[in-house]
N, C-alpha and C positions, 0 to 999 in steps of 0.2 A: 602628157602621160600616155596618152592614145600611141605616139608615135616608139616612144620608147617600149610601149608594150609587144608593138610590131614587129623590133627590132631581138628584142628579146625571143619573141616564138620564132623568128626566120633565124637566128643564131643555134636555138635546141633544136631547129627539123635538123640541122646541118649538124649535129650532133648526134641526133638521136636518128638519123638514117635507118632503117631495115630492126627500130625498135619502135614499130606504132603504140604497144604499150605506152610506155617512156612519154613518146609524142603526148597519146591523149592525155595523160597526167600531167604534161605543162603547159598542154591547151586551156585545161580544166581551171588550173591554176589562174592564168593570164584573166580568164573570165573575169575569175572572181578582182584580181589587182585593179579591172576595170571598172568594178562595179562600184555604186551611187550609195551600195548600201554598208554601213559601218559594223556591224556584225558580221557580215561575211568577207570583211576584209580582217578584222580579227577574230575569226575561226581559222582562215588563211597564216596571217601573223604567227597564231598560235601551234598550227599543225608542223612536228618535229620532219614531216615529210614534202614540205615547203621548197623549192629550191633556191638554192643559195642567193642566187642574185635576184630573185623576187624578193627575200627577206631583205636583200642589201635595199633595194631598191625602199622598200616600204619603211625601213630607217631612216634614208635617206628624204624621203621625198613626200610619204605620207600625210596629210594635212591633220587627221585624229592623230593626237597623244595617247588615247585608249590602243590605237594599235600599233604606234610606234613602242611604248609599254610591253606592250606583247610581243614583240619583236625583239625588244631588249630582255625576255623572261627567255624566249625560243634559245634551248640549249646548242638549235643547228644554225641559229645563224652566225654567219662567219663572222672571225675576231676582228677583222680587218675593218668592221661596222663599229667595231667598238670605240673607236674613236669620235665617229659622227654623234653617236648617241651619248658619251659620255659631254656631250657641249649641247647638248640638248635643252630646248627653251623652255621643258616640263621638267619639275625635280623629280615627279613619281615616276617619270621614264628613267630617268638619272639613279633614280635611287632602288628600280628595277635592276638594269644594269648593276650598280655594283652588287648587289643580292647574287646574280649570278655569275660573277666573276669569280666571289670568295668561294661560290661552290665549286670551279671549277680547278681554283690553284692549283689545288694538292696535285692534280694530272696534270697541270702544266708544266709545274718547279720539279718534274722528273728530267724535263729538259729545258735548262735555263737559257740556254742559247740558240734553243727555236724562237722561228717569226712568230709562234701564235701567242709566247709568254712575253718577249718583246712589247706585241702589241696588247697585250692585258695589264702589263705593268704602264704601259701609258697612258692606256686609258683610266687607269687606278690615280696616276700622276695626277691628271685632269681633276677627277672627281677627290682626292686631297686640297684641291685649291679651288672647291666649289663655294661661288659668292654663300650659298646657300646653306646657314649654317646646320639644318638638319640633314645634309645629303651630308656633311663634315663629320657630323658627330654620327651616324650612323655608320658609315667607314671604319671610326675608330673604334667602336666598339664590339665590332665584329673581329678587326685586327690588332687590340690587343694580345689576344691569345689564341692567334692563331699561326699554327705551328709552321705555316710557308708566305708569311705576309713579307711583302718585299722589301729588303732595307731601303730603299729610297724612298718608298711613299709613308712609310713606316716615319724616317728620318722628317720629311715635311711635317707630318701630323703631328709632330712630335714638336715643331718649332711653332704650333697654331698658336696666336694671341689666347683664344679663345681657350678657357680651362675644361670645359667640357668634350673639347678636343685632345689636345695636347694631357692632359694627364694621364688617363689611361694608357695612353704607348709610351708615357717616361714610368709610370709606376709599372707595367706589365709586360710589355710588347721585348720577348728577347734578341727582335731582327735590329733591334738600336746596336750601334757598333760602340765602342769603349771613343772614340774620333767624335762620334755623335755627341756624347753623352757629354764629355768634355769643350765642346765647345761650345754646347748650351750652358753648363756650367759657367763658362769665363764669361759670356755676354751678360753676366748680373741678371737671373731670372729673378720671378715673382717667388716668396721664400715658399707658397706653398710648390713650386716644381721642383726644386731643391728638397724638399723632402719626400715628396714623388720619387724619383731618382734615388734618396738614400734607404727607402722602404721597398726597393725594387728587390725578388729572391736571390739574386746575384750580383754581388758590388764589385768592382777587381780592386787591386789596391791604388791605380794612380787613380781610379775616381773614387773611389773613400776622402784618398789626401784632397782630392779636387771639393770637395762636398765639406770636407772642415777645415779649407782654404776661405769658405766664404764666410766663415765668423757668422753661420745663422744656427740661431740657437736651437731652436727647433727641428730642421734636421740633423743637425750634430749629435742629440742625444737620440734619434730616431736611428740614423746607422750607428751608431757607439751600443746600442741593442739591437741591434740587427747581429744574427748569427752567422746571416749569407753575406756577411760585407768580411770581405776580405783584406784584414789590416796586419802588414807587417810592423819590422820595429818602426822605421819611418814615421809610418800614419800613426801608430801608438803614442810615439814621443812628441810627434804635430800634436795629437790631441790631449795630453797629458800638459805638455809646454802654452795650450791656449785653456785648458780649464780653471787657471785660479780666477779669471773672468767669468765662468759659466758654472756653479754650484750644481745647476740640476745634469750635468754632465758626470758627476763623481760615482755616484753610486755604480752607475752603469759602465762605469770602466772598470770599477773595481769587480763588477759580477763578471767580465768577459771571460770567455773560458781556458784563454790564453794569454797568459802578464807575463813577459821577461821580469825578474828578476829585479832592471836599471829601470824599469817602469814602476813599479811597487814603491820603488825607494822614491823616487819622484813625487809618485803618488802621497805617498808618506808626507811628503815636506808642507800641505796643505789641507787635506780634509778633516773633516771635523770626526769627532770620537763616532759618530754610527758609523760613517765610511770608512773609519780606520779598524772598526768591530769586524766589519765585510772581511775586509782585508786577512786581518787572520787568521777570519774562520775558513779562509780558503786552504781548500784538502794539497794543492800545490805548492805552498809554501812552507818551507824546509823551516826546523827551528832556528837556526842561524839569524835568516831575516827576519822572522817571526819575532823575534827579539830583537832584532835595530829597529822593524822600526814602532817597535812596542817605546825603546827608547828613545825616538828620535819625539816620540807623539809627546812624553812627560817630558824632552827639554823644550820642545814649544809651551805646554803647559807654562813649564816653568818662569818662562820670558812672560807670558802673557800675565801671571800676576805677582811675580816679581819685579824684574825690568818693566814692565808692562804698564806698570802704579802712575796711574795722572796724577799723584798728589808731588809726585817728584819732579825734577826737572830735566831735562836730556840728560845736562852735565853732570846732574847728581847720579844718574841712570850709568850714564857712561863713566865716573869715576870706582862704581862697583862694579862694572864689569872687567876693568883694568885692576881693579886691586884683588880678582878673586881668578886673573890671569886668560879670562874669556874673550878678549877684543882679538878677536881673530873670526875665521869664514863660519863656521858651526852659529855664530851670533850673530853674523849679517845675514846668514840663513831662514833663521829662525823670525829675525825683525824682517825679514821679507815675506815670510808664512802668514804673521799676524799684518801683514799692511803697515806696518810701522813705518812709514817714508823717510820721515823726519830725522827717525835713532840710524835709521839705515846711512842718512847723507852726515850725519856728525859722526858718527862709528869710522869709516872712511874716511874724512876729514882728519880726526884723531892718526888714524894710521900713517897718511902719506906727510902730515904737519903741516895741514893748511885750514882755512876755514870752511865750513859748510855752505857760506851761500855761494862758493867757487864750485863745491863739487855740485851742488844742486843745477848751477847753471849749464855745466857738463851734462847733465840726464836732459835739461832742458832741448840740449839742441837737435836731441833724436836722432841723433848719426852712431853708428856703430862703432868704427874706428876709434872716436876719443873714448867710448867706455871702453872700448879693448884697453886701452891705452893706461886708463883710471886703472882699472882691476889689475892690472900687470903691476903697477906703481906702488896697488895695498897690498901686492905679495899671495893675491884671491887666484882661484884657479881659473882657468878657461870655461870650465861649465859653470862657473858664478860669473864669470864674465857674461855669459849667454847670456843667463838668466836675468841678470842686470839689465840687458839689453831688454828686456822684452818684459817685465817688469817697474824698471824705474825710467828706462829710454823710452820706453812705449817704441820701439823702433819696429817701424808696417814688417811683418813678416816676409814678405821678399825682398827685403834688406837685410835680415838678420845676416849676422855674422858666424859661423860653425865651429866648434873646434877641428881640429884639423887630426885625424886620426882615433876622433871620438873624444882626446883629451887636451892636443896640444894647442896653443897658442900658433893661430895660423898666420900672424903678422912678424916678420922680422924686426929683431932688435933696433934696425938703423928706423926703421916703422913707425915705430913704438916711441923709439926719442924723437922724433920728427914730432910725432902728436904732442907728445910731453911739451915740449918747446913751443909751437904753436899755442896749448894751451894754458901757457906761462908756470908749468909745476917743474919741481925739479927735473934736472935731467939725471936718468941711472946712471948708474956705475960713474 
């Protein structure tokens, strides 16, 4: 220590030449680096008129944590320390340090491509991946909301095991990039980050879709009321296409302040009379729809305790629906609204003139293709085609199959006969 202090005052006489002031004030200083006594090494520590490489020095090399602490509080000592300290084998030094680092962002991130934000951003780095979980969650909660926290310590804190970490910068923190946010997403988080993430003031639309990509119930209807979640038709008709699974999902789409139109009707095909109440009383919808799907609600009705009747038997269910000229998509609709599984595989069966445990075994195999293939066969459209899929296929959503143009049959006719043939039904045409 002795030697280095030596070296340090024959460096500033050679500096401070024909300014004895200067001198005697790093003379003064040197004293005290020397001294035995721990108070007046941090009064030293502590004095913003300290010189740099005494403070670096006493970071570096100090045996008290009390004054190493102090050195990490001292606004003058150099950032280039801050790395030493942010590895520091005291937290209270550690957690000094970041105390004043957050104070001092805001003047740094006016130039993000200076050495001294470089090195505070690393040392920020450091102290994000501190074993010590109060130096972790003390970070985080400072850089939640704060308006220059860095996107990459931000992004770490953000990936903490630890919920006391990690939530606040996925529910708050707006330095998470949309890349971030998404890729936490795909790695199958804990459901409560997922809905962290969908309760955040700002959602974009490919992380809306990404958030009711994961089939968690609970943040689904947490962004489906979220107002700051930003859902085009896309995520609307994602979330519309996976809610006859999720009830507590209905109300809250139906209140959203923005419904296309293809979304209402959708909506229609499945919720029960309060959500369908929502529905009309909403100030946006024109009397036209206002009445389909006023109508669309009393033909489900109708199935449900007419066709509906367990005292009957499919056959009997299905020969009054043929004799009152109904066996067509409105009725394979409608027995898909109510869960009817059953009337659904004999209705279709009936159509194409085969039997039902053939077409049931077709939903069975969960492939997309042969339901395309089915529904083209009963003469059903491409969007019952979907809907088949992902209703009676159970087919994993990034398999589903689209229409192609929003209505058409995306598979060629030569397609279509292939599967037919494969699955031993007639061939068309």
């Amino acid at each position: 220590m002795i030697t280095l202090v030596k070296n340090l005052f024959k460096n500033k006489k050679k500096k401070g030449r024909g300014t004895s002031d200067s001198g005697s004030d790093y003379q003064a200083q040197t004293e005290k680096l020397k001294s035995a006594n721990e108070k007046e090494r941090i009064t030293l520590a502590k004095n913003t008129e300290t010189q740099k490489e005494i403070l670096y020095y006493l970071a570096e090399s100090d045996p008290s944590p009390k004054v190493r602490k102090a050195v990490a509080g001292n606004k003058s000592t150099p950032m280039h320390a801050s790395g030493i300290l942010a590895q520091d084998s005291d937290q209270d030094v550690r957690l000094a340090l970041a105390a004043r680092l957050m104070d001092l962002l805001p003047d740094l991130s006016k130039d993000k491509h200076s050495q001294l934000y470089a090195f505070a951003v690393q040392a920020l780095g450091t102290l994000a991946l501190d074993e010590v979980l109060k130096v972790r969650v003390a970070l985080s909660s400072t850089l939640k909301d704060h308006a220059h926290a860095p996107p990459k310590v931000a992004a770490q804190l953000a990936r903490d095991v630890e919920r006391e970490v990690s939530e606040p910068i996925l529910r708050f923190c707006a330095a998470l990039s949309d890349e971030d946010l998404l890729c936490i997403l795909q790695s199958h988080p804990a459901s409560w980050a997922i809905e962290a993430i969908a309760e955040r003031s700002s959602v974009s639309a490919p992380v809306s879709l990404a958030v009711i990509e994961t089939n968690d119930r609970p943040a689904g209807k947490a962004l489906i009321s979220n107002e700051g979640a930003d859902m085009n038709d896309e995520v609307l008709h994602e979330i519309v296409g996976r809610a006859r699974e999720f009830p507590e999902w209905h109300k809250p789409i139906a209140t959203r302040s923005r419904l296309p139109a293809s979304v209402v009707r959708e909506l229609a095909d499945f919720v029960d009379a309060s959500v369908r109440d929502v529905l009309m009383a909403r100030e946006d919808i024109d009397p036209e729809l206002a009445e389909e799907v006023a109508a669309v609600f009393r033909r489900r009705m109708d199935f449900a305790t007419e066709d509906g009747d367990n005292d009957r038997s499919i056959e009997e269910r299905l020969k009054n629906v043929l004799q009152d000229g109904r066996l067509n998509e409105e009725t394979i609709s409608d027995a898909l609204a109510m869960r009817d599984h059953d009337f659904v595989n004999a209705a279709i069966a009936r159509m194409i003139k085969t039997d039902s445990a053939r077409v049931s075994r077709i939903f069975e195999m969960k492939a997309p293709k042969p339901i395309i293939a089915l529904s083209w066969h009963a003469g059903l459209s491409m969007r019952m085609a979907l809907q088949l899929q992902k209703d009676m296929g159970m087919v994993p959503p990034k398999e589903l199959i689209y229409p192609r143009d929003g209505t058409d049959y995306p598979l060629s006719e030569d397609d279509i006969n292939w599967q037919l043939e494969f699955l031993g039904l007639k061939k068309a045409g």
